[in-house]
PDB file of N, CA, C and O in Angstrom, chain B, residues numbered from 101:
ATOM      1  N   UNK B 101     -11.664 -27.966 -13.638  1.00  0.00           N
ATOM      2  CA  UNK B 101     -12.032 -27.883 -15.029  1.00  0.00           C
ATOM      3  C   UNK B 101     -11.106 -26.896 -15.695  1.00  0.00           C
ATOM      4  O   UNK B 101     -10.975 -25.850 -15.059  1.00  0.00           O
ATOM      5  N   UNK B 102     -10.380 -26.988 -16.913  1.00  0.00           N
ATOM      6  CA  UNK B 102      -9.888 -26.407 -17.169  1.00  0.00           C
ATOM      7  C   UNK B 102     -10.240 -25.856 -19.043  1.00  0.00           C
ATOM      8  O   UNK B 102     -10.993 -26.401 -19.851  1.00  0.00           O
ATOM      9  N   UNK B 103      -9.600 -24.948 -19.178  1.00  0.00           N
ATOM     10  CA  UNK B 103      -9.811 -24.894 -20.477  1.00  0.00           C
ATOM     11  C   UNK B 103     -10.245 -25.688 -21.958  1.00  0.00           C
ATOM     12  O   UNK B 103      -9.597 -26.726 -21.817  1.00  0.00           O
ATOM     13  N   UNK B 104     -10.802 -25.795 -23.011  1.00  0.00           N
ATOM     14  CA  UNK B 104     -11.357 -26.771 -23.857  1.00  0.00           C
ATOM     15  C   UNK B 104     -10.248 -26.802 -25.025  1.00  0.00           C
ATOM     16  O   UNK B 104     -10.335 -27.720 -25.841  1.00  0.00           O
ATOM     17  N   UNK B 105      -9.251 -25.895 -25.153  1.00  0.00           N
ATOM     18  CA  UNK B 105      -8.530 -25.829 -26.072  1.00  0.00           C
ATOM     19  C   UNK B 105      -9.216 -25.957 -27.757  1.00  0.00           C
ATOM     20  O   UNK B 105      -8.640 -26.424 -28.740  1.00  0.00           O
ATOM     21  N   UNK B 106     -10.442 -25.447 -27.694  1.00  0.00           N
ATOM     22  CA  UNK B 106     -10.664 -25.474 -29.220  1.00  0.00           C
ATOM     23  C   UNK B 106      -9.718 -25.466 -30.081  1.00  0.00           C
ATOM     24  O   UNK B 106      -8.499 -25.523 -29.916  1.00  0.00           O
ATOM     25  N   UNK B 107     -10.533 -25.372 -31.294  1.00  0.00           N
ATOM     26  CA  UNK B 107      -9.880 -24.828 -32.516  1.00  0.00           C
ATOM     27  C   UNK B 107     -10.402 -23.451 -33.202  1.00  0.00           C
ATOM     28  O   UNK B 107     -11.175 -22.732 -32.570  1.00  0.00           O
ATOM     29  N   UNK B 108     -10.013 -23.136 -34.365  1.00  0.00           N
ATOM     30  CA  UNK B 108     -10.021 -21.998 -34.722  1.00  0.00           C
ATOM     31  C   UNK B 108      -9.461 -22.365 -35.961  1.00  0.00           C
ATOM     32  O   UNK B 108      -8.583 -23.193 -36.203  1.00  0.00           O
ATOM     33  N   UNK B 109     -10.502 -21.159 -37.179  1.00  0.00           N
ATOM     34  CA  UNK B 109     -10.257 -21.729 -38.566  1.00  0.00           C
ATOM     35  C   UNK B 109      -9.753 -20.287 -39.004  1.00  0.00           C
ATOM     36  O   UNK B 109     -10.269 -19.183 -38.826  1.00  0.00           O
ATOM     37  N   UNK B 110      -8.371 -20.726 -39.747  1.00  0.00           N
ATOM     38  CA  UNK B 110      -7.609 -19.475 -39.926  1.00  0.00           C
ATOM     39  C   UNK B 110      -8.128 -18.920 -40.950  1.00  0.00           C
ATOM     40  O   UNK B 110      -9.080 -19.522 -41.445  1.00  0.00           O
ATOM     41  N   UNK B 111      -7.648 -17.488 -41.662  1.00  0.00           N
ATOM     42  CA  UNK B 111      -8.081 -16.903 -43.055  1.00  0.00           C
ATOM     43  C   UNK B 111      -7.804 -17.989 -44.413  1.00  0.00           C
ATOM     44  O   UNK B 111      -8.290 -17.918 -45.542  1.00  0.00           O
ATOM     45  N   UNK B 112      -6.719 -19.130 -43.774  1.00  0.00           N
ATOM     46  CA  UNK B 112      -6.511 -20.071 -44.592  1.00  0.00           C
ATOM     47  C   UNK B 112      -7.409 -21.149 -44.630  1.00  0.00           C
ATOM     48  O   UNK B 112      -7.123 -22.097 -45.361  1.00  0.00           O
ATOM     49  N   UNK B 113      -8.422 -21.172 -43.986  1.00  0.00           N
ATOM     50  CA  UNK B 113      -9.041 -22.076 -43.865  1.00  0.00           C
ATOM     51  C   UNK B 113      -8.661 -23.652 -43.416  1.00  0.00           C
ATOM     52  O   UNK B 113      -9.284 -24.709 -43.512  1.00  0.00           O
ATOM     53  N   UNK B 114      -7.074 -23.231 -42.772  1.00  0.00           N
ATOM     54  CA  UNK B 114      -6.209 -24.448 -41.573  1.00  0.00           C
ATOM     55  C   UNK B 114      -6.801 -24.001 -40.326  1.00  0.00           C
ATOM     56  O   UNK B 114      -7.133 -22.912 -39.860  1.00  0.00           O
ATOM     57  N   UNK B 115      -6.827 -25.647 -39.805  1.00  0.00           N
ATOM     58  CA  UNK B 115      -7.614 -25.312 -38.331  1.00  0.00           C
ATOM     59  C   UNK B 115      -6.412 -24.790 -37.594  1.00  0.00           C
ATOM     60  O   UNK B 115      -5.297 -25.227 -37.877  1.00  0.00           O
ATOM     61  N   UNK B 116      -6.605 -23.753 -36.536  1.00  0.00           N
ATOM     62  CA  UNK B 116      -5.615 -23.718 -35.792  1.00  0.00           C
ATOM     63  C   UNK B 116      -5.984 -23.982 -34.392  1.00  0.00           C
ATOM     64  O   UNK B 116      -7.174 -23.927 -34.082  1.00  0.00           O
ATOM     65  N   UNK B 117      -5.035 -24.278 -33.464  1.00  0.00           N
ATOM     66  CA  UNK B 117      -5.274 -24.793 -32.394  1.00  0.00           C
ATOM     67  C   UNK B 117      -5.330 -23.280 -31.258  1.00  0.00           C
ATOM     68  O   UNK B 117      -4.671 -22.303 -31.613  1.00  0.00           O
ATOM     69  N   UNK B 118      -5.839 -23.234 -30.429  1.00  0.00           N
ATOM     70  CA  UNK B 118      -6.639 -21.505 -30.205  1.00  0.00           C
ATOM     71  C   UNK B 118      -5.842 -22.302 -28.263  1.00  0.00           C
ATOM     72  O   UNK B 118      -6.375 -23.234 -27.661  1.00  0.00           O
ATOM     73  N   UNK B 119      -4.736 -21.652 -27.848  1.00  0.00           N
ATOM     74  CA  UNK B 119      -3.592 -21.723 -26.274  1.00  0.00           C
ATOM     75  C   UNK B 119      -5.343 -22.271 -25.522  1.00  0.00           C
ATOM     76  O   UNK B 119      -6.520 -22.090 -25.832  1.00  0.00           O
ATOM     77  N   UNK B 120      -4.592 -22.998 -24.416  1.00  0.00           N
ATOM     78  CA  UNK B 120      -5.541 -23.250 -23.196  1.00  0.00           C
ATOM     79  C   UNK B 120      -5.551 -21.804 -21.866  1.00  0.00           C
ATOM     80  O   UNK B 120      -4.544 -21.756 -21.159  1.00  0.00           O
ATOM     81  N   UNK B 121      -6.239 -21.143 -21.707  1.00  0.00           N
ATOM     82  CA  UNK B 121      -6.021 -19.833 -20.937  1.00  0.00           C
ATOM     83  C   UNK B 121      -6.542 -19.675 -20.057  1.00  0.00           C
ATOM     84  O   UNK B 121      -6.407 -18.651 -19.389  1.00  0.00           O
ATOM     85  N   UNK B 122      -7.615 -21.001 -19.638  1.00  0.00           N
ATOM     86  CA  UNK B 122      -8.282 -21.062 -18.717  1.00  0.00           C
ATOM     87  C   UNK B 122      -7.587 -22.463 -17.657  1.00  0.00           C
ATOM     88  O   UNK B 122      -8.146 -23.477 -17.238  1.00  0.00           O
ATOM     89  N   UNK B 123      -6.456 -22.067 -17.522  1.00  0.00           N
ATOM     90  CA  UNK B 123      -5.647 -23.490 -16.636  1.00  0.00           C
ATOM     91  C   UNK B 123      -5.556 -22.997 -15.317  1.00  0.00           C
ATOM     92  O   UNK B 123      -6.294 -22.047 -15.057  1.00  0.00           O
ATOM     93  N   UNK B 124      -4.822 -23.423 -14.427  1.00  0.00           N
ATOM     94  CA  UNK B 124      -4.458 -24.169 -13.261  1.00  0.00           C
ATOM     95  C   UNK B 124      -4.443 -22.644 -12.112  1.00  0.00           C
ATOM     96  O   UNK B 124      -4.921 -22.332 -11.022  1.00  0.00           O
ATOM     97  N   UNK B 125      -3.591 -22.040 -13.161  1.00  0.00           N
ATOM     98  CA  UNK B 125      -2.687 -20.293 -12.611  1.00  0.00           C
ATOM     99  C   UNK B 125      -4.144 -19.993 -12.626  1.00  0.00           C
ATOM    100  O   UNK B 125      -4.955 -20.362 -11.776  1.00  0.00           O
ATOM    101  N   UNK B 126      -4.382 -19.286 -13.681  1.00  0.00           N
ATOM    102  CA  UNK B 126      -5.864 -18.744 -13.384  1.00  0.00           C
ATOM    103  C   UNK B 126      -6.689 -18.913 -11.979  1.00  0.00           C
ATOM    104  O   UNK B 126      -6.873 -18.148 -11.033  1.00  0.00           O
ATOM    105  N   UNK B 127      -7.125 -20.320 -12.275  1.00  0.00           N
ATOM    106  CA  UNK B 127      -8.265 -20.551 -11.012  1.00  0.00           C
ATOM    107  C   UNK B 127      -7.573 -20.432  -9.978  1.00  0.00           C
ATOM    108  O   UNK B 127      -8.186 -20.418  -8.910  1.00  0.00           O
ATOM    109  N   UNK B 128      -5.859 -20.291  -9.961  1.00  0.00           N
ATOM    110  CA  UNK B 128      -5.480 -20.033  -8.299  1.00  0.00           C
ATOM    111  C   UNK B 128      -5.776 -18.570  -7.913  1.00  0.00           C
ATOM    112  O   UNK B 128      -6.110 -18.113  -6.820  1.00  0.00           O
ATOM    113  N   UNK B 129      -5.613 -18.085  -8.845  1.00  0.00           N
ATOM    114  CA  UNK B 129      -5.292 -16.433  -8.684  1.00  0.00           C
ATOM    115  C   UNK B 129      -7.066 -16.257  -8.818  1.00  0.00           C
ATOM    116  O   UNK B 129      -7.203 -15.442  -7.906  1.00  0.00           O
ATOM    117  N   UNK B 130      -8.064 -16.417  -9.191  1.00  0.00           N
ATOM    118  CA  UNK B 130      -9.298 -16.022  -9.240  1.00  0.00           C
ATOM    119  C   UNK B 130      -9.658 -16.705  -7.402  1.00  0.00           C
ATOM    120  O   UNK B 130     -10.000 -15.865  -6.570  1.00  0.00           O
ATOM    121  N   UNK B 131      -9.581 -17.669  -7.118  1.00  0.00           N
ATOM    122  CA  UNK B 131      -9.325 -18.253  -5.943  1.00  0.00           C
ATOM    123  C   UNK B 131      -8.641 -17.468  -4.975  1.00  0.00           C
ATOM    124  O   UNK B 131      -9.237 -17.262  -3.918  1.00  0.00           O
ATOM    125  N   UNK B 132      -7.402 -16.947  -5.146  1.00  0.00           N
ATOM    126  CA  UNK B 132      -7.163 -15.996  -4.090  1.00  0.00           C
ATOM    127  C   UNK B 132      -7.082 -14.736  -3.872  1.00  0.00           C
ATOM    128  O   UNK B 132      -6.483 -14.125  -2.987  1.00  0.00           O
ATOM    129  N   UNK B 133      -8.230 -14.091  -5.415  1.00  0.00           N
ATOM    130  CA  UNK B 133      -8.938 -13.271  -4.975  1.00  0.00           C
ATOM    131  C   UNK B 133     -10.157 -12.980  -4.509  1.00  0.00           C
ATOM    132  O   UNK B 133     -10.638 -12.026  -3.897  1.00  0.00           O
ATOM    133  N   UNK B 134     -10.572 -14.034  -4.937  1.00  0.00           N
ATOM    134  CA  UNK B 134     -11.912 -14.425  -4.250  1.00  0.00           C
ATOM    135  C   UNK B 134     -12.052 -14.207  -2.578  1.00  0.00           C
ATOM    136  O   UNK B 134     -12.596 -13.367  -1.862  1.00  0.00           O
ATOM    137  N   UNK B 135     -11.259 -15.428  -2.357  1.00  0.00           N
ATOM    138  CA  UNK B 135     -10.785 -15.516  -1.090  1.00  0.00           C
ATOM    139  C   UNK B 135     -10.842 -14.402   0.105  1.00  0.00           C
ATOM    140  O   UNK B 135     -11.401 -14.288   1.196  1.00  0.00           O
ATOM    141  N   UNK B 136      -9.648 -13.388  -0.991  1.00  0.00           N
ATOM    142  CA  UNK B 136      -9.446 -11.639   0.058  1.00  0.00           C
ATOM    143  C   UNK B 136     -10.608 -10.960   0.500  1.00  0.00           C
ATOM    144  O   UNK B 136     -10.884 -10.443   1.582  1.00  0.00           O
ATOM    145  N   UNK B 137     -11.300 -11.082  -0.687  1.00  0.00           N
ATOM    146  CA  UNK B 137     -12.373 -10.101  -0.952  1.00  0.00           C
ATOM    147  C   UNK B 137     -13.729 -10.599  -0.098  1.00  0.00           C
ATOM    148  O   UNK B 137     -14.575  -9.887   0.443  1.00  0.00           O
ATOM    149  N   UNK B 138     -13.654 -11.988  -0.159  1.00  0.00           N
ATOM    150  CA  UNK B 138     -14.694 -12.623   1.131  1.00  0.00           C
ATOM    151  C   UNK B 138     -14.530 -12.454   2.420  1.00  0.00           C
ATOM    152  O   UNK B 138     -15.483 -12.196   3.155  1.00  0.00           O
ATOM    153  N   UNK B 139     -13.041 -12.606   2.940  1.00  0.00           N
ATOM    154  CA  UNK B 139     -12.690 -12.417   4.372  1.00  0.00           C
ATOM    155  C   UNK B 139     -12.999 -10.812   4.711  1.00  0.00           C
ATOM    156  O   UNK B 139     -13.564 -10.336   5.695  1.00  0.00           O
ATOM    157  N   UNK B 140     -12.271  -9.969   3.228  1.00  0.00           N
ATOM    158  CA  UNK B 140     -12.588  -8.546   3.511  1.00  0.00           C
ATOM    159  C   UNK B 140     -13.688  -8.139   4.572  1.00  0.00           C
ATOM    160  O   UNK B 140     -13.820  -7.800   5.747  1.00  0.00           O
ATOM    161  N   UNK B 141     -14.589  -8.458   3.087  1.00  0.00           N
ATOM    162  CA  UNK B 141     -15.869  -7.952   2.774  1.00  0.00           C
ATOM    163  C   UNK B 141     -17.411  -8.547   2.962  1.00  0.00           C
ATOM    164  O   UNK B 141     -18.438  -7.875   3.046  1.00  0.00           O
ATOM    165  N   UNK B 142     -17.289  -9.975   3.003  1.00  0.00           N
ATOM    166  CA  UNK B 142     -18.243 -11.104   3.181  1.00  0.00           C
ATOM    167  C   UNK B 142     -18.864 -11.407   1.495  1.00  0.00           C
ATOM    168  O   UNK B 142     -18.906 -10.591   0.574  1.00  0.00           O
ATOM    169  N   UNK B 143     -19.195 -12.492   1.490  1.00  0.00           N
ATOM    170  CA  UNK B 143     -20.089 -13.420   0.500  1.00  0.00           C
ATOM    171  C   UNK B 143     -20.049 -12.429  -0.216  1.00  0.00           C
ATOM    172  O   UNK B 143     -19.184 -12.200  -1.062  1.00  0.00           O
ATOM    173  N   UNK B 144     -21.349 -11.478   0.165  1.00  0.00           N
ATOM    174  CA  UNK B 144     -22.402 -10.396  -0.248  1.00  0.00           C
ATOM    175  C   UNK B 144     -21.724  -9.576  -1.454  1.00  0.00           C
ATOM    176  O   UNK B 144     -22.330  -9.122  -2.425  1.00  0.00           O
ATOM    177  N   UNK B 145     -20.376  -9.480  -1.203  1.00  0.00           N
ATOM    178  CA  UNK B 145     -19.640  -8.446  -1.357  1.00  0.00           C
ATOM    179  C   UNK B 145     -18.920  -9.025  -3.036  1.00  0.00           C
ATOM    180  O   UNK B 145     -18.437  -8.440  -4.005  1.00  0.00           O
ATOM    181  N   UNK B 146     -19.153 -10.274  -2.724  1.00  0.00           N
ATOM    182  CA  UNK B 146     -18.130 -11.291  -4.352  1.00  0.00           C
ATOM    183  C   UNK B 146     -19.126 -10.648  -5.421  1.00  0.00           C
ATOM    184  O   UNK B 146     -20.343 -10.646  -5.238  1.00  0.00           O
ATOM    185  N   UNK B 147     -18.603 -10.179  -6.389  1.00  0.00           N
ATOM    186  CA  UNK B 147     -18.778 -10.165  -7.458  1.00  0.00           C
ATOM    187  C   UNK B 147     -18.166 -10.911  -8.519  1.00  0.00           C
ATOM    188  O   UNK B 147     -16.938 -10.957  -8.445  1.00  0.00           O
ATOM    189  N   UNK B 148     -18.819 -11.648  -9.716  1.00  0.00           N
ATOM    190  CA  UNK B 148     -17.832 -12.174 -10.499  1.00  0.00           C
ATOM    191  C   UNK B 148     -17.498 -10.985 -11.274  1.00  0.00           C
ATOM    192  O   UNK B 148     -16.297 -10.717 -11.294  1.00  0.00           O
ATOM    193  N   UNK B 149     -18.395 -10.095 -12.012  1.00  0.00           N
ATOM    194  CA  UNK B 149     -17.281  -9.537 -12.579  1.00  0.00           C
ATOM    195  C   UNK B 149     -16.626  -8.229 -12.004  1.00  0.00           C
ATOM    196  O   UNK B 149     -16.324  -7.325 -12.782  1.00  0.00           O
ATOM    197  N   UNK B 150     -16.431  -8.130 -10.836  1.00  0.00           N
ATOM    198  CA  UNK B 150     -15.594  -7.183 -10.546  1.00  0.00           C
ATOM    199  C   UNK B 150     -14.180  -7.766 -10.084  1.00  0.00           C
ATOM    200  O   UNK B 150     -13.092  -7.221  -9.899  1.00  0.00           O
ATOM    201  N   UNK B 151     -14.814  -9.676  -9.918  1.00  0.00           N
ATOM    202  CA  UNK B 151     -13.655 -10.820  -9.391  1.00  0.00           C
ATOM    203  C   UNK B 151     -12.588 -10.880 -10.838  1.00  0.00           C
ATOM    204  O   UNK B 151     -11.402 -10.586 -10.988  1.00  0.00           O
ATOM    205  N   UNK B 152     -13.760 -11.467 -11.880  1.00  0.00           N
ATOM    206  CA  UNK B 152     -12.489 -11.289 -13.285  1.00  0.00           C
ATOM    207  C   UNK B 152     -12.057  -9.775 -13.747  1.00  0.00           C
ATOM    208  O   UNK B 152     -11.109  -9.953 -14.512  1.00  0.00           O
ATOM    209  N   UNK B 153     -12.267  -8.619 -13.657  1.00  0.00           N
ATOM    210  CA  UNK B 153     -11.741  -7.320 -13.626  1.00  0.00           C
ATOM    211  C   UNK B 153     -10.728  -7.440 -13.075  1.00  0.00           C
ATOM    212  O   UNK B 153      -9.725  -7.438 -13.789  1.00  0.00           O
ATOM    213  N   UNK B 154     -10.585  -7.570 -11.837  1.00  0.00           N
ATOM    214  CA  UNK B 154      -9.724  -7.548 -10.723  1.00  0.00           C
ATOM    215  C   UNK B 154      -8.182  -8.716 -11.371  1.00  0.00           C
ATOM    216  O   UNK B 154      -6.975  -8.479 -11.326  1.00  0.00           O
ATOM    217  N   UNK B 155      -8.763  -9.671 -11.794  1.00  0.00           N
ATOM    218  CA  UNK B 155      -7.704 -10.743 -12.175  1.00  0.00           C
ATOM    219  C   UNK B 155      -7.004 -10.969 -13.898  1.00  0.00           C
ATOM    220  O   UNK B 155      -6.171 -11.706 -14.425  1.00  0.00           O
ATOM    221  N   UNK B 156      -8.237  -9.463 -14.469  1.00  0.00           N
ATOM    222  CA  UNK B 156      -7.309  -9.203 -15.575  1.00  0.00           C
ATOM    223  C   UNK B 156      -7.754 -10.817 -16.733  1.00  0.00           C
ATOM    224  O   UNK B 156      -7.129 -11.632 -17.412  1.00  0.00           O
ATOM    225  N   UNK B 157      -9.267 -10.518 -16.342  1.00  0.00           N
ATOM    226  CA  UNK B 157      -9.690 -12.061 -17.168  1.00  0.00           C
ATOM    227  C   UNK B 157     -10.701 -11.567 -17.296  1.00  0.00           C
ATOM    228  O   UNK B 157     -10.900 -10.380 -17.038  1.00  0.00           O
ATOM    229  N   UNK B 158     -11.870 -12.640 -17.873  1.00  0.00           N
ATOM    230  CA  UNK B 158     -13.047 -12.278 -18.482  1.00  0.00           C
ATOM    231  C   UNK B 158     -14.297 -13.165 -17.790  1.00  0.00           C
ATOM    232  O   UNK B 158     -14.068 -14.373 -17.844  1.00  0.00           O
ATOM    233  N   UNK B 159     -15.388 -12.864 -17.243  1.00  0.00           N
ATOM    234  CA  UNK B 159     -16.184 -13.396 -16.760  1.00  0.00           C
ATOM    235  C   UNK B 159     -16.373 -15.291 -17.240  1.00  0.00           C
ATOM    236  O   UNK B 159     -16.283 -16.331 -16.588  1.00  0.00           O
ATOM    237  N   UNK B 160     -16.628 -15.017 -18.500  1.00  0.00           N
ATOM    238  CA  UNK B 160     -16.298 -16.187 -19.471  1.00  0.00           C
ATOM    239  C   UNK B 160     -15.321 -17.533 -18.704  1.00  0.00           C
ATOM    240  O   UNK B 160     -15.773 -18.547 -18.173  1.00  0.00           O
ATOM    241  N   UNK B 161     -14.093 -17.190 -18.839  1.00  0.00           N
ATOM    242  CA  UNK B 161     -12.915 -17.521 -17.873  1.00  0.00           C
ATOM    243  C   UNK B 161     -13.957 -18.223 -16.347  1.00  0.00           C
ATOM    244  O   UNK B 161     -14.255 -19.383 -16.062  1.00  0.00           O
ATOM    245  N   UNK B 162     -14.253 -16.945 -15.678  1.00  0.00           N
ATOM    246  CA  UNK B 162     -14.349 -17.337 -14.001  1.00  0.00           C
ATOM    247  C   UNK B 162     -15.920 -18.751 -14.311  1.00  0.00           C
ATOM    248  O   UNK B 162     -16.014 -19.771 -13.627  1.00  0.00           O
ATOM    249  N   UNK B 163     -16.730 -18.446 -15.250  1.00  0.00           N
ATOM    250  CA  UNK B 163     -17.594 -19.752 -15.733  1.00  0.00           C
ATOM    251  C   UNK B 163     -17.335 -20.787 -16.035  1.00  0.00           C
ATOM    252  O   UNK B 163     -17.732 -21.880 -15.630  1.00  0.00           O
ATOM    253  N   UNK B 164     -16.412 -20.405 -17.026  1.00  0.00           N
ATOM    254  CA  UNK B 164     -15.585 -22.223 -17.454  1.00  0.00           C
ATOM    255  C   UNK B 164     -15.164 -23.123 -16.300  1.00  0.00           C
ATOM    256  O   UNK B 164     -15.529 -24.291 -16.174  1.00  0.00           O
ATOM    257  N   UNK B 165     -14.145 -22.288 -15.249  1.00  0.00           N
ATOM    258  CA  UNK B 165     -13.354 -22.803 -14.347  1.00  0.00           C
ATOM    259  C   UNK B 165     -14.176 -23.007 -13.228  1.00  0.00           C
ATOM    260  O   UNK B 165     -13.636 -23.823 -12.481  1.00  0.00           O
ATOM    261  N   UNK B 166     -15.470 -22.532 -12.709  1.00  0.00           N
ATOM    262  CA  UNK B 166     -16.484 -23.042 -12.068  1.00  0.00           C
ATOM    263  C   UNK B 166     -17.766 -22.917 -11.698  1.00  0.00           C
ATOM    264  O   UNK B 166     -18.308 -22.868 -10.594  1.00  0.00           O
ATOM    265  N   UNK B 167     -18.311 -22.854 -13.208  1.00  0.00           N
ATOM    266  CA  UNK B 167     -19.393 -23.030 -13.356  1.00  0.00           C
ATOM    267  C   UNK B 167     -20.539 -21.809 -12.571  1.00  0.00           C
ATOM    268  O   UNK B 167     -21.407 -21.743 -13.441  1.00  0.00           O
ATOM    269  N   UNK B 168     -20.800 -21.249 -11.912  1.00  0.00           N
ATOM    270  CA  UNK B 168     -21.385 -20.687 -11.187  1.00  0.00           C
ATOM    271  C   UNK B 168     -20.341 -19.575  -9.782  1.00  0.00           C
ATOM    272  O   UNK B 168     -19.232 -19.779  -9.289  1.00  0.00           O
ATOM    273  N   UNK B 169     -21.371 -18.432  -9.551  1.00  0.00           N
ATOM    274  CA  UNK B 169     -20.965 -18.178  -8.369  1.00  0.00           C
ATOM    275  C   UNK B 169     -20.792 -18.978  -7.222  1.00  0.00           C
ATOM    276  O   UNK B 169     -19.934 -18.724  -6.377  1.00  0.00           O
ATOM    277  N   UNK B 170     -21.805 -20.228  -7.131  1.00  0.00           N
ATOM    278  CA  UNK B 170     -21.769 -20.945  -6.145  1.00  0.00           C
ATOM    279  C   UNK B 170     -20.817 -21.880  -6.270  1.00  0.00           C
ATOM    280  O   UNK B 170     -20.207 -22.035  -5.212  1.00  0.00           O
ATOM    281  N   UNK B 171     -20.350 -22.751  -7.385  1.00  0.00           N
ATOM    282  CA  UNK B 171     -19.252 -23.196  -7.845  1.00  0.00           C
ATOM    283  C   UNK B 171     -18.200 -22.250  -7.500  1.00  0.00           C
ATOM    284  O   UNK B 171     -17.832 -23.187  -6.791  1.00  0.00           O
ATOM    285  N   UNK B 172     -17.618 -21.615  -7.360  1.00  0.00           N
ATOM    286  CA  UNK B 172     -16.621 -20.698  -7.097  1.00  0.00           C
ATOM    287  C   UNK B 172     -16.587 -20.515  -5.509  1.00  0.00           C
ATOM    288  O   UNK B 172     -15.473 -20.370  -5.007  1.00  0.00           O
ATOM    289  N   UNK B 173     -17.790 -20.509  -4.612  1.00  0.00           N
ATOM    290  CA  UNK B 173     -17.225 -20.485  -3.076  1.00  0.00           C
ATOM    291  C   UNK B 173     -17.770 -21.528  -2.501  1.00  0.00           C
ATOM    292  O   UNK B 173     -18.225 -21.404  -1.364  1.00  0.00           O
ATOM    293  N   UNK B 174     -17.830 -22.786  -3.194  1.00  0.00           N
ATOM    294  CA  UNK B 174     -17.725 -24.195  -2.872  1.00  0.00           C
ATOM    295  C   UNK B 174     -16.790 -24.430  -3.262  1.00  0.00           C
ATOM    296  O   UNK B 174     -16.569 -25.595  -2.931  1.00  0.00           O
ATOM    297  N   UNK B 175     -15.614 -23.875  -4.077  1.00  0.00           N
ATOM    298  CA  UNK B 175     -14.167 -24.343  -4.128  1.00  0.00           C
ATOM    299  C   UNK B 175     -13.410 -23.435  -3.285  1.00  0.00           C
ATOM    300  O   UNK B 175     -12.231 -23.632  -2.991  1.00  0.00           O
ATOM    301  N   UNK B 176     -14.057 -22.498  -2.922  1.00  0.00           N
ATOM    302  CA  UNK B 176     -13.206 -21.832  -1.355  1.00  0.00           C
ATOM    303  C   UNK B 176     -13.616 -22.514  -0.172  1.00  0.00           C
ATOM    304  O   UNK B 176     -13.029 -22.090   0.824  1.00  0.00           O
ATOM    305  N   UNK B 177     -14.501 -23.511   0.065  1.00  0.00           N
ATOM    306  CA  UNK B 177     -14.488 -24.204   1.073  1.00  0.00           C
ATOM    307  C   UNK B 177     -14.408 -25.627   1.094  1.00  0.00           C
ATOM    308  O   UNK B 177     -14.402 -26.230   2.167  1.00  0.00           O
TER     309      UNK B 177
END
């Protein structure tokens, strides 16, 4: 799942088109930090938001791209 690419209504009242930021890079890099931090540390230990802290993103972000904590280490396995 990737980003929705809304829109966004400028001070001009032109729609503007608002970057996709939730793509491909992201979920790899949330993915292989996920990843570290499980082998580290175990399950117990995942946090999402210490996962999007860590990756320099926003909880928001690690939801879009999969839905849940459990969504997130059902795409690590």
């Amino acid at each position: 799942m990737t980003g929705t690419g809304l829109s966004a209504v400028s001070s001009a009242g032109a729609s503007v088109a608002r970057p996709k930021t939730h793509d491909e890079s992201l979920r790899l890099r949330l993915l292989h930090r996920a990843a570290a931090t499980v082998f580290d540390r175990g399950t117990a230990a995942l946090s999402l938001r210490q996962l999007a802290a860590d990756v320099k993103t926003s909880t928001t972000a690690v939801y879009s791209l999969f839905g849940s904590k459990a969504g997130l280490l059902d795409s690590l396995y």
